[in-house]
C-alpha positions as a Python dict, from the first residue, in 0.01 Angstrom:
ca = {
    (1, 'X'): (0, 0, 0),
    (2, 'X'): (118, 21, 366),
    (3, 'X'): (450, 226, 460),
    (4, 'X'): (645, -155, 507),
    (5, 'X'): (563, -254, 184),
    (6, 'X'): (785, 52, -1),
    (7, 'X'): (1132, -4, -120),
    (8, 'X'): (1425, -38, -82),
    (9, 'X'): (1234, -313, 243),
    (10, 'X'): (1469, -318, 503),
    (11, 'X'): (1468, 38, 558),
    (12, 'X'): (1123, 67, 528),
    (13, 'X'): (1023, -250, 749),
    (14, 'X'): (1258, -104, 1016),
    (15, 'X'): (1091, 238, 991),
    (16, 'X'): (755, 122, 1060),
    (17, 'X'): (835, -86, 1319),
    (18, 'X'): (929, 194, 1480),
    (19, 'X'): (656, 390, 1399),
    (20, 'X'): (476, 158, 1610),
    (21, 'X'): (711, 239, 1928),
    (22, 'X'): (587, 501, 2172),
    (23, 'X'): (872, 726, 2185),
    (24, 'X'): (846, 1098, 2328),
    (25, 'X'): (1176, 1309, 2473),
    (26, 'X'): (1213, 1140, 2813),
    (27, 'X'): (987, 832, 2779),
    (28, 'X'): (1255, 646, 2529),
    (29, 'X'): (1218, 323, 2759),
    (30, 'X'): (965, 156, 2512),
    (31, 'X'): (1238, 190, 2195),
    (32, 'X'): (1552, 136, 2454),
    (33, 'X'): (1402, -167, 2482),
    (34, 'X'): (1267, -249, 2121),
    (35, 'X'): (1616, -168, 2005),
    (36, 'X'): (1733, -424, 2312),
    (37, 'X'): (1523, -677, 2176),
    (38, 'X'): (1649, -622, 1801),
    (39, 'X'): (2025, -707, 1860),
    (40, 'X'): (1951, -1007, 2031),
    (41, 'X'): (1696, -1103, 1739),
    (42, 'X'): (1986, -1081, 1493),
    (43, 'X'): (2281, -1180, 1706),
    (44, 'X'): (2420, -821, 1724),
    (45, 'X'): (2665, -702, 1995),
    (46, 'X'): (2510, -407, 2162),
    (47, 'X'): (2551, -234, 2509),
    (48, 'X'): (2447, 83, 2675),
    (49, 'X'): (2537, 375, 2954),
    (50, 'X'): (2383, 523, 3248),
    (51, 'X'): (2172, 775, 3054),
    (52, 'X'): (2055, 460, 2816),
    (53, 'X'): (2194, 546, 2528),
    (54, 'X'): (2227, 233, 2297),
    (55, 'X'): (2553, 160, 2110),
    (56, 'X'): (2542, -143, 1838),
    (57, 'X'): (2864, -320, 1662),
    (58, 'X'): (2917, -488, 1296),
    (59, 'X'): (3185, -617, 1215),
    (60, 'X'): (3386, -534, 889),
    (61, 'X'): (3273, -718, 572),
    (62, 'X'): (3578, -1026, 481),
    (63, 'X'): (3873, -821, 371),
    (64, 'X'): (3734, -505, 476),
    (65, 'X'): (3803, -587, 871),
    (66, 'X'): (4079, -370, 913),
    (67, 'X'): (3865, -68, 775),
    (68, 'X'): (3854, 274, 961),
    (69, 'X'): (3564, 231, 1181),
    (70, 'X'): (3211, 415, 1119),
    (71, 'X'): (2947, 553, 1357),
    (72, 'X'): (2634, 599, 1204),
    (73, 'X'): (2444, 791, 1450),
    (74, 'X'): (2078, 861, 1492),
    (75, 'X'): (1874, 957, 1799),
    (76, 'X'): (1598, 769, 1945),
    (77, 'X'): (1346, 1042, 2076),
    (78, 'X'): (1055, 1203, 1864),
    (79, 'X'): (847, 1565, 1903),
    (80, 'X'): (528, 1479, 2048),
    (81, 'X'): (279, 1749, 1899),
    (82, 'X'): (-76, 1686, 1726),
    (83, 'X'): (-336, 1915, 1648),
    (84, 'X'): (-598, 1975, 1923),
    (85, 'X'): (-868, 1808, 1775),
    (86, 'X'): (-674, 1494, 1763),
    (87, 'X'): (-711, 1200, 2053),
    (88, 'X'): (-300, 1037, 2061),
    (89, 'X'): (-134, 901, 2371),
    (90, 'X'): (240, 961, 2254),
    (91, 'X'): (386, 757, 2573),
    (92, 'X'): (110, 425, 2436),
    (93, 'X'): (-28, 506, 2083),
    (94, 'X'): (181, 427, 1789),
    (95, 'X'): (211, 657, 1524),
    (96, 'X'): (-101, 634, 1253),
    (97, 'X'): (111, 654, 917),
    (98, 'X'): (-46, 667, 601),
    (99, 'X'): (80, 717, 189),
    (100, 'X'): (-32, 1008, 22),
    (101, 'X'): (129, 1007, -364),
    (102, 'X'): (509, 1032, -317),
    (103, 'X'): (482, 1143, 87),
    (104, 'X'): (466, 930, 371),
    (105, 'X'): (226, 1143, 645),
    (106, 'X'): (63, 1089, 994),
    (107, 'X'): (-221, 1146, 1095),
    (108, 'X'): (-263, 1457, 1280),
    (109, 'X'): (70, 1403, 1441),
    (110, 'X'): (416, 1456, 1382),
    (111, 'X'): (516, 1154, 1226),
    (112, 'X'): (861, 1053, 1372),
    (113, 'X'): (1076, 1034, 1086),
    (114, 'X'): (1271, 1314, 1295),
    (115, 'X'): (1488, 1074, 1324),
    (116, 'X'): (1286, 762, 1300),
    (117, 'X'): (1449, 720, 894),
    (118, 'X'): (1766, 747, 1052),
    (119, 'X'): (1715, 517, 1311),
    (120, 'X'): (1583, 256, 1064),
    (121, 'X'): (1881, 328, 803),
    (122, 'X'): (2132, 241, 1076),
    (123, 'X'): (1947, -71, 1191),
    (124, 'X'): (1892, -206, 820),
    (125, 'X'): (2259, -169, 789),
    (126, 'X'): (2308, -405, 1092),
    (127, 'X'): (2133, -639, 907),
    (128, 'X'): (2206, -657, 537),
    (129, 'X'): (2462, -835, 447),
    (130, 'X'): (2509, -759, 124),
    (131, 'X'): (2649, -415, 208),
    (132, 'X'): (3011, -368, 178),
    (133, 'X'): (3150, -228, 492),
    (134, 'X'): (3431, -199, 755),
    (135, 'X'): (3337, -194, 1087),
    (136, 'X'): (3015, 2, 1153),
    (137, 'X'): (2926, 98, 1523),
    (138, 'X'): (2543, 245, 1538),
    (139, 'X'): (2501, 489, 1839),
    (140, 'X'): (2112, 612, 1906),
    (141, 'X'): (2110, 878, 2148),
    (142, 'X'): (1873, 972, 2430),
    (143, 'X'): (1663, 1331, 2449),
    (144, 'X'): (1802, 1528, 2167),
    (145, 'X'): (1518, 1676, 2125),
    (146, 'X'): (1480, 1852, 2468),
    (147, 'X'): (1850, 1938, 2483),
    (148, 'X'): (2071, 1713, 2359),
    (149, 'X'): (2113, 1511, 2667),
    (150, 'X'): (2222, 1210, 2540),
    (151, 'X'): (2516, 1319, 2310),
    (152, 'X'): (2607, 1513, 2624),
    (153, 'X'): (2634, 1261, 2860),
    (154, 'X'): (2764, 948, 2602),
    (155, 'X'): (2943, 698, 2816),
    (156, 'X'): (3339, 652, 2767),
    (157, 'X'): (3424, 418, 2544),
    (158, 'X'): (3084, 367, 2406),
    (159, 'X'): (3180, 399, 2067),
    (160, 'X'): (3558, 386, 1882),
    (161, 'X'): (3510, 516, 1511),
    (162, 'X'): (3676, 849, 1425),
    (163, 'X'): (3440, 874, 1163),
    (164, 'X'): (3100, 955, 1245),
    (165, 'X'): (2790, 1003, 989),
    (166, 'X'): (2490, 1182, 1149),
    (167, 'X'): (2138, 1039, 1001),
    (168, 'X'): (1915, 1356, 1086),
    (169, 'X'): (1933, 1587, 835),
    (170, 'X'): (1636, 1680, 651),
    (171, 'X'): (1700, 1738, 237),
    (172, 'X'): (1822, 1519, -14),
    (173, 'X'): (2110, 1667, -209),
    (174, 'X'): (2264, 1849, 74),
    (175, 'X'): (2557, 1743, 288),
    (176, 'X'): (2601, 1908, 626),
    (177, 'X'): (2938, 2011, 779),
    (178, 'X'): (2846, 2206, 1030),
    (179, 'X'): (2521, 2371, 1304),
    (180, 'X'): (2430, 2635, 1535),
    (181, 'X'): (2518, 2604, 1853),
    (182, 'X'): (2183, 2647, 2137),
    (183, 'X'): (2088, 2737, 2480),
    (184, 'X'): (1767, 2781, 2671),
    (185, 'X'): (1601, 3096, 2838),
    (186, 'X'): (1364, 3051, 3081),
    (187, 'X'): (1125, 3338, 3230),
    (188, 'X'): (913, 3237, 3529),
    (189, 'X'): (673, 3566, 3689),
    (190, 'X'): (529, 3504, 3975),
    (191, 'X'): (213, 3628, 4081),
    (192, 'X'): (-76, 3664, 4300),
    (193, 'X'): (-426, 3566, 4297),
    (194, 'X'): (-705, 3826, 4289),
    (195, 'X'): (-1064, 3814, 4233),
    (196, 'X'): (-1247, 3882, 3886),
    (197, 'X'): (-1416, 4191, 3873),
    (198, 'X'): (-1828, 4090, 3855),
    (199, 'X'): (-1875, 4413, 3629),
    (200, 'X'): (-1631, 4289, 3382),
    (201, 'X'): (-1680, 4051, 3045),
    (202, 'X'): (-1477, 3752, 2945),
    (203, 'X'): (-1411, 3583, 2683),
    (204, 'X'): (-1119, 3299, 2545),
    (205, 'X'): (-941, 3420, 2233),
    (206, 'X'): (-762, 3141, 2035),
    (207, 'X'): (-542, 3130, 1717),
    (208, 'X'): (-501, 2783, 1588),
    (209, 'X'): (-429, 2621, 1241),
    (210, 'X'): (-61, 2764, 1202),
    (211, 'X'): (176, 2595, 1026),
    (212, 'X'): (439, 2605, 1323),
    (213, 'X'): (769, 2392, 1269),
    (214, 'X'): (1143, 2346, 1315),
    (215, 'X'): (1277, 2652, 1548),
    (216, 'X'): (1627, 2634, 1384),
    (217, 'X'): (1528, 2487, 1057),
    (218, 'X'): (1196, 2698, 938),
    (219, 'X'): (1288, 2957, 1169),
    (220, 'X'): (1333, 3228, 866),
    (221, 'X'): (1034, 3098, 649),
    (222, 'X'): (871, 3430, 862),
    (223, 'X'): (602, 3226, 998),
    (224, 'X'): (341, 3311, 1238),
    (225, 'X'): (420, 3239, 1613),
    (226, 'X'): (75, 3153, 1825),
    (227, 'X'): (209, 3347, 2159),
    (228, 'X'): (263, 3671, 1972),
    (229, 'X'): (-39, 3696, 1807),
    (230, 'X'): (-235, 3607, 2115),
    (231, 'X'): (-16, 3875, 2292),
    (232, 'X'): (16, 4119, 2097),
    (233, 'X'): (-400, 4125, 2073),
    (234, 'X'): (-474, 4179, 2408),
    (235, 'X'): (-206, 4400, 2458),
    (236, 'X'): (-413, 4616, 2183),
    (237, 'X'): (-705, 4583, 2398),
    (238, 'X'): (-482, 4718, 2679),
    (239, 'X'): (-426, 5047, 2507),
    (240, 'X'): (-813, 5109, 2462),
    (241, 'X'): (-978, 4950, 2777),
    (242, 'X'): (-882, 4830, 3120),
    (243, 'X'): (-838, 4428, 3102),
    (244, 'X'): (-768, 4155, 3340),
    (245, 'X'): (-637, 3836, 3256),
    (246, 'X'): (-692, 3505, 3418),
    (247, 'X'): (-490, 3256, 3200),
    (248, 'X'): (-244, 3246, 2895),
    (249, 'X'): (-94, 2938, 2744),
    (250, 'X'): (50, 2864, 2419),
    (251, 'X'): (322, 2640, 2209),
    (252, 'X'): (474, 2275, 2396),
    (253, 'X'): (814, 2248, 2272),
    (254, 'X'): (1130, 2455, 2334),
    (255, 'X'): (1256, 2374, 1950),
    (256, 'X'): (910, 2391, 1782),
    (257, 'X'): (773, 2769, 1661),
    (258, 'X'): (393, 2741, 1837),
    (259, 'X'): (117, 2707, 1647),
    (260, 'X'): (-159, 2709, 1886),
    (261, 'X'): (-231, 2968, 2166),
    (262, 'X'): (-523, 3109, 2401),
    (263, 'X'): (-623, 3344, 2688),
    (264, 'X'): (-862, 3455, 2878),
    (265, 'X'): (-941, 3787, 2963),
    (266, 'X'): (-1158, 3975, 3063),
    (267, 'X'): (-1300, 4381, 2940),
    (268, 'X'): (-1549, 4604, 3141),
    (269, 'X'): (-1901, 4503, 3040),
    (270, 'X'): (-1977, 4829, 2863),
    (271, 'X'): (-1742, 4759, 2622),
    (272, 'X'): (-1855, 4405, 2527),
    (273, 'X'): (-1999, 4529, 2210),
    (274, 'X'): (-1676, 4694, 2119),
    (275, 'X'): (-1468, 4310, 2144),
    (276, 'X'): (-1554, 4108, 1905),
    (277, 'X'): (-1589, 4421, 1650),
    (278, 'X'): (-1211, 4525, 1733),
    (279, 'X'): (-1127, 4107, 1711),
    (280, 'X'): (-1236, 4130, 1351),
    (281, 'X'): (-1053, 4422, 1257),
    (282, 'X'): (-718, 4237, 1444),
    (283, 'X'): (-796, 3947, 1285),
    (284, 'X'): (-839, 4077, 921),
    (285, 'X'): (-494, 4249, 950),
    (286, 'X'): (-287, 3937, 1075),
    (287, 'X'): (-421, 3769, 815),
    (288, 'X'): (-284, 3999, 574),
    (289, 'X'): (-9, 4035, 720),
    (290, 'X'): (77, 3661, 688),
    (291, 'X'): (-52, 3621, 313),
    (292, 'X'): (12, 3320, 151),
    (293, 'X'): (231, 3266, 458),
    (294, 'X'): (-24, 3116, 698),
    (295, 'X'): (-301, 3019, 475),
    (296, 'X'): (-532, 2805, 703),
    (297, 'X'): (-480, 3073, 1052),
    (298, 'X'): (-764, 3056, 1265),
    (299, 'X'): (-863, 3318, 1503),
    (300, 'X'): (-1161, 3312, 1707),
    (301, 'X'): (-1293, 3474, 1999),
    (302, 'X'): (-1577, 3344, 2240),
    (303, 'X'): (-1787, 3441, 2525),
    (304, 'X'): (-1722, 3267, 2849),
    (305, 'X'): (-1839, 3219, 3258),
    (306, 'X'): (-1617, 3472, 3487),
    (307, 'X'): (-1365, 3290, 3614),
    (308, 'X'): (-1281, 3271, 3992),
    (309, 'X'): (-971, 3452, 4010),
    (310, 'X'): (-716, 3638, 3745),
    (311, 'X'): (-348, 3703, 3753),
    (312, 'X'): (-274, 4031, 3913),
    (313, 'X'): (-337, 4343, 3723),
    (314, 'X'): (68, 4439, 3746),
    (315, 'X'): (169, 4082, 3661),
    (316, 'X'): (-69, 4052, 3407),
    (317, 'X'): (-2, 4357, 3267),
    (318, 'X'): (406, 4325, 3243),
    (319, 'X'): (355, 3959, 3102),
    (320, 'X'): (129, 4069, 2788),
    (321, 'X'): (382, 4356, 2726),
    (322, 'X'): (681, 4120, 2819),
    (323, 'X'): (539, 3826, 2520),
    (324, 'X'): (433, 4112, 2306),
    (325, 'X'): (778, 4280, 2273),
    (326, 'X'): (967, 3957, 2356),
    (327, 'X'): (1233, 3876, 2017),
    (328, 'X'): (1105, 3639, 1797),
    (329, 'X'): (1265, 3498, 1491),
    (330, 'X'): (1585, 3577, 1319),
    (331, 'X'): (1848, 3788, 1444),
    (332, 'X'): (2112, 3791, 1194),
    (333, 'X'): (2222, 3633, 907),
    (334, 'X'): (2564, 3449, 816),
    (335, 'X'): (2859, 3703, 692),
    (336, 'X'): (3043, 3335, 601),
    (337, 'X'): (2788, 3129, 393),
    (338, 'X'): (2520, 3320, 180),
    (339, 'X'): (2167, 3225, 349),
    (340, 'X'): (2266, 3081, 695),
    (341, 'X'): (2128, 3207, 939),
    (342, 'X'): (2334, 3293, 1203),
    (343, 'X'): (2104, 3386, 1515),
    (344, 'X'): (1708, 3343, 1594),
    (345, 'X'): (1540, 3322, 1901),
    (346, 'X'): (1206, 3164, 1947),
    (347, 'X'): (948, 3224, 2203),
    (348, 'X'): (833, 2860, 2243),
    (349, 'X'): (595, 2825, 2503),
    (350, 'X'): (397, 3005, 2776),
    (351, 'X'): (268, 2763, 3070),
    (352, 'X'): (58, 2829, 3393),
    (353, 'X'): (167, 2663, 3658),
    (354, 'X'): (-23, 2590, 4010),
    (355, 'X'): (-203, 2884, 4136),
    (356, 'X'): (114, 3128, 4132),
    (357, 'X'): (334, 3081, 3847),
    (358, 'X'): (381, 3140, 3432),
    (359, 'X'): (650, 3018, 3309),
    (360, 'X'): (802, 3136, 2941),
    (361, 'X'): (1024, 2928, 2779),
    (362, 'X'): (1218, 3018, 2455),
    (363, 'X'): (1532, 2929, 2266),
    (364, 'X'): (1820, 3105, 2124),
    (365, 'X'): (2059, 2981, 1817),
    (366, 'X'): (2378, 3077, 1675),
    (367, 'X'): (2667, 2933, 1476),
    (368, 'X'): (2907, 3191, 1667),
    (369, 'X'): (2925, 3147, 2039),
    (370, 'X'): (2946, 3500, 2133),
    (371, 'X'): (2635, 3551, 1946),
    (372, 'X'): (2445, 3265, 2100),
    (373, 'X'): (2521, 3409, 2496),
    (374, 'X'): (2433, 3786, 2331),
    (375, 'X'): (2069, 3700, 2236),
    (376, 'X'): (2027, 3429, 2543),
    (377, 'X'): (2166, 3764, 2756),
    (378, 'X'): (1926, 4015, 2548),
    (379, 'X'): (1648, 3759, 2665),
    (380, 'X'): (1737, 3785, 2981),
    (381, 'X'): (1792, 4125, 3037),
    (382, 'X'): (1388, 4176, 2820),
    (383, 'X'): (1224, 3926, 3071),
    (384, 'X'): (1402, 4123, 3367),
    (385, 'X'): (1286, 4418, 3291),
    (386, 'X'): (932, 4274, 3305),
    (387, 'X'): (982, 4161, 3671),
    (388, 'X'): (1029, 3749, 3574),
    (389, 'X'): (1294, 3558, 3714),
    (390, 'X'): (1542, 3487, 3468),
    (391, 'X'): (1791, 3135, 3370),
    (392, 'X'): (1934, 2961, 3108),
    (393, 'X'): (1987, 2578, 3026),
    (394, 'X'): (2402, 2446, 2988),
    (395, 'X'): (2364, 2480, 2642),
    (396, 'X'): (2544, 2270, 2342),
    (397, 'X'): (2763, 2370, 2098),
    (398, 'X'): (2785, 2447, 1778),
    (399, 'X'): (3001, 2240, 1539),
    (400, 'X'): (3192, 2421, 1313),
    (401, 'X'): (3247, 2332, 956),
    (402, 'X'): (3577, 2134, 813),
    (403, 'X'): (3636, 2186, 491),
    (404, 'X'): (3908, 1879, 430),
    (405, 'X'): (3687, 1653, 583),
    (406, 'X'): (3768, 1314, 391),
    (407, 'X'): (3417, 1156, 482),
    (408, 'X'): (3293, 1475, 337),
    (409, 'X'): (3507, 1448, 1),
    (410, 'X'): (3379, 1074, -27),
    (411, 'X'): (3049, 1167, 64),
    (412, 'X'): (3005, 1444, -246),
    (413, 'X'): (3194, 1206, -462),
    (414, 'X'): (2941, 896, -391),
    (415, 'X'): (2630, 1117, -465),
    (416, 'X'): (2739, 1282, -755),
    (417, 'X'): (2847, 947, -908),
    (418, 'X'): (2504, 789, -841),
    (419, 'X'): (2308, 1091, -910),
    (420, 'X'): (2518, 1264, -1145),
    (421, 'X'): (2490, 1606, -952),
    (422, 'X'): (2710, 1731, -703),
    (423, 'X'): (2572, 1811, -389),
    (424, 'X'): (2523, 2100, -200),
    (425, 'X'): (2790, 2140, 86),
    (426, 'X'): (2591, 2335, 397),
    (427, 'X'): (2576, 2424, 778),
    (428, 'X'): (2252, 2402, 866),
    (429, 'X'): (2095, 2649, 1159),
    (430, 'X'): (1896, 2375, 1397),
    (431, 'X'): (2132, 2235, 1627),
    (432, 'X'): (2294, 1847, 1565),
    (433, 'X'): (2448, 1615, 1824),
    (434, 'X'): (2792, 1668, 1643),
    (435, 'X'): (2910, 1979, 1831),
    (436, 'X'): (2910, 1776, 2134),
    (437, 'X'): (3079, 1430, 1985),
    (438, 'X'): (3336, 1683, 1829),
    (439, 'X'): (3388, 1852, 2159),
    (440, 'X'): (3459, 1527, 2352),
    (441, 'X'): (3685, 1390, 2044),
    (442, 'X'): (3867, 1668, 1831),
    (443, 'X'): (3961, 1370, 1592),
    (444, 'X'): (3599, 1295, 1456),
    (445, 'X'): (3547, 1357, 1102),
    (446, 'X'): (3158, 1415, 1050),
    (447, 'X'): (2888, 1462, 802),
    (448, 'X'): (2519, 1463, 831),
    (449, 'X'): (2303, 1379, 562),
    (450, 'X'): (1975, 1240, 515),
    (451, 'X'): (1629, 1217, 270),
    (452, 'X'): (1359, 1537, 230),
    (453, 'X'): (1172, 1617, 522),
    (454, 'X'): (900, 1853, 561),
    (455, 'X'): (672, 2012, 839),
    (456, 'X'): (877, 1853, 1110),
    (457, 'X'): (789, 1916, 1494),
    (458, 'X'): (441, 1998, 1378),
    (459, 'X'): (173, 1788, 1251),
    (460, 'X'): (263, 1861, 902),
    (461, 'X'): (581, 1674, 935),
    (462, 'X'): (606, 1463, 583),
    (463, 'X'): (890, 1228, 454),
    (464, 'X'): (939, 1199, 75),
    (465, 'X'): (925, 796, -30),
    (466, 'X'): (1167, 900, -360),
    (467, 'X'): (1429, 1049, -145),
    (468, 'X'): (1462, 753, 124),
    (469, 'X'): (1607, 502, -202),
    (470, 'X'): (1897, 774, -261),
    (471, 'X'): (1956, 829, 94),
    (472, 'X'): (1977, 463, 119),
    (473, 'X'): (2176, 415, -189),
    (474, 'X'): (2379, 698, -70),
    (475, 'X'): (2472, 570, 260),
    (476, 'X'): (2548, 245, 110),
    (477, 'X'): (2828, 348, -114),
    (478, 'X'): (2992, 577, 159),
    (479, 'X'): (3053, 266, 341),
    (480, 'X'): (3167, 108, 68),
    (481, 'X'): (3423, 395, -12),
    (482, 'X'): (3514, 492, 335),
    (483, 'X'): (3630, 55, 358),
    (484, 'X'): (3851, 83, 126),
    (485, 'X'): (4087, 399, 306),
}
């Protein structure tokens, strides 16, 4: 069985279809255009804004016309991350899907349901007509993934419903009123160009086969992240013999934990027996450090050709210390709702750039402001210290939780009458585009729900088929209940 032969069809035709869309942050022209090209298939209104994000209108079922109007709201970009040993072109290959027993999987790619399921539940409800609805406007959004970018930027008058319904949450059975709020920290050093020693050893040490993720939403499962490891290593070699470094890189995304890092480095030559020796001991004690936490870490070290040049001993030097000691991970937990987490930081991704620069990217959470510009300023003032040159993104933020919400009371009603369980009411910790719609209209009145998601912004990234018939089931009967306010 294929992923468009699953029930309930329409969402499921609509979700591989879009599987089949190249679609990564910044390169949403392909789907822009696919969605484009659906409206005028079915004889849907639609129109867009300058920073292309794509707005859709339904009218009201007959008698339901007058209806408070619904957004249903889903965003069109994907993470782009596959394992290393995978060939994929995310801006021309579609997305290899597969079924594996109750889990819909890619292979060795994320898999886009982040928010492709929400995409494809908004467009199936453009198209059934045996839903009963008021009138439904369906807003897909530009770069959320890199910041948000689309949300912040959404053209006046693009949309008119004070009621909005976000389709990217992640677990069935749990209704979200409320995120963190984010910002960006970036850390560029700067540094000069010297020659390798000749007398000197070198050798690329890797760490591969984490299990990575979410930033905000896996942030506190105490995972592994690839730059520390890698850092924290060769700042051990440090402490016992002279090194010089010629490259570091590690992690892609600002909102994904890294799973992959390397280096190259070099030791003096009469310690080259000592390495790999000293590797094994490091590598044995990671390992058990992260028992039954990262069960398939890989850490391997190998011989290689001196390189031309390194970075700078001082450079080098303050950026190993600077990763190693850099805060990773949660900060603090929520004194409002038992098991939030309140702040994290994640140190995403080191990058060489040209012949002179490194730049360190990393992210910082919070569901209280003041929190959020603490940690992005503790950041700062850490990456200072080590000599980088220090700045932050705008930001978004976070959307704080109402509590007499009406779509939330009809939301919790409508699963616990099809399901016969009440749901779990929840802020979640990864940032949603809400925030930003609530800051630019005080009136909405939001929810986000959606079906069980695993692994996202990694390879792992998995979609339960079980959950996708309630979510649809579940997003049908709002409607319904919402139309007759």
């Amino acid at each position: 069985m294929e992923v468009k032969d699953l029930k309930p069809a329409l969402i499921w035709q609509c979700f591989d279809e879009i599987t089949k869309v190249p679609r990564p942050s910044c390169h949403e022209e392909k789907i822009r255009e696919y969605l484009l090209n659906f409206a005028k298939k079915h004889d849907i209104a639609v129109k867009t804004d300058e920073v292309g994000n794509v707005v859709m209108s339904k009218k009201g079922t007959p008698g339901r016309e007058n209806a408070p109007v619904v957004v249903l709201q889903a965003h069109m970009d994907m993470v782009a991350e596959k394992n290393s040993d995978i060939e994929h072109d995310f801006l021309k290959d579609p997305i290899e899907t597969y079924i594996d027993g109750d889990w819909v999987k890619a292979r060795g790619t994320t898999l886009g349901a982040d928010n492709g399921i929400g995409m494809a539940a908004a467009l199936a409800v453009m198209i059934d007509d045996s839903l009963e609805h008021g009138p439904v406007e369906a807003l897909f959004t530009v770069n959320e993934e890199i910041g948000l970018e689309g949300a912040q930027n959404l053209g006046k008058g693009m949309v008119n419903g004070k009621i909005l319904i976000n389709l990217d949450s992640e677990d069935d059975g749990e209704i979200f009123v409320g995120c963190a709020g984010g910002i960006d920290t970036t850390a560029v050093f700067t540094y000069k160009r010297s020659f390798s020693p000749e007398n000197f050893s070198y050798y690329n040490v890797k760490v591969s086969g984490l299990l990575g993720g979410h930033s905000g939403g896996d942030i506190h499962l105490g995972r592994a992240n690839a730059n520390k490891v890698i850092a924290r290593f060769i700042w051990e070699c440090s402490r016992k013999w002279d090194i010089e470094v010629s490259s570091f890189s590690g992690g892609n995304l600002r909102n994904a934990i890294p799973r992959e890092a390397e280096a190259v480095f070099g030791i003096h030559s009469e310690h080259r027996g000592d390495i790999e020796k000293f590797l094994e001991q490091y590598a044995a004690a990671i390992r058990n450090e992260y028992k039954g936490v990262e069960p398939c870490m890989d850490l391997r070290i190998d011989s290689v050709e001196r390189p031309e040049y390194c970075i700078d001993s001082k450079t080098s030097i303050a950026l190993v210390r600077a990763l190693y000691s850099a805060p990773h991970g949660v900060i603090s937990m929520s004194h409002d709702i038992e098991g939030l987490v309140e702040t994290s930081t994640n140190l995403a991704a080191v990058k060489m750039e040209g012949d002179d620069r490194i730049k360190v990217t990393t992210s910082q959470r919070s569901s209280v402001e003041s929190r959020k510009e603490d940690i992005a300023g503790q950041v700062e003032a850490h990456f200072q210290l080590a000599g980088a040159e220090v700045s932050h993104s705008d930001g978004y933020p976070g959307w704080a939780p109402n509590m007499e919400s009406t779509v939330m009371r009809l939301s919790a009603e409508a699963y616990e009458e099809l399901f016969g369980v009440k749901p779990a009411i929840k802020a979640i910790h990864a940032g949603l585009e809400c925030g930003l719609f609530l800051a630019n209209n005080p009136e909405l009145d939001m929810v986000s729900f959606g079906p069980t998601m695993t692994g996202v912004h990694s390879p792992d990234e998995q979609l339960l088929i079980p959950t996708v018939e309630k979510f649809w089931r579940h997003l049908e009967l709002v409607l319904k209940k919402v139309a007759s306010l």
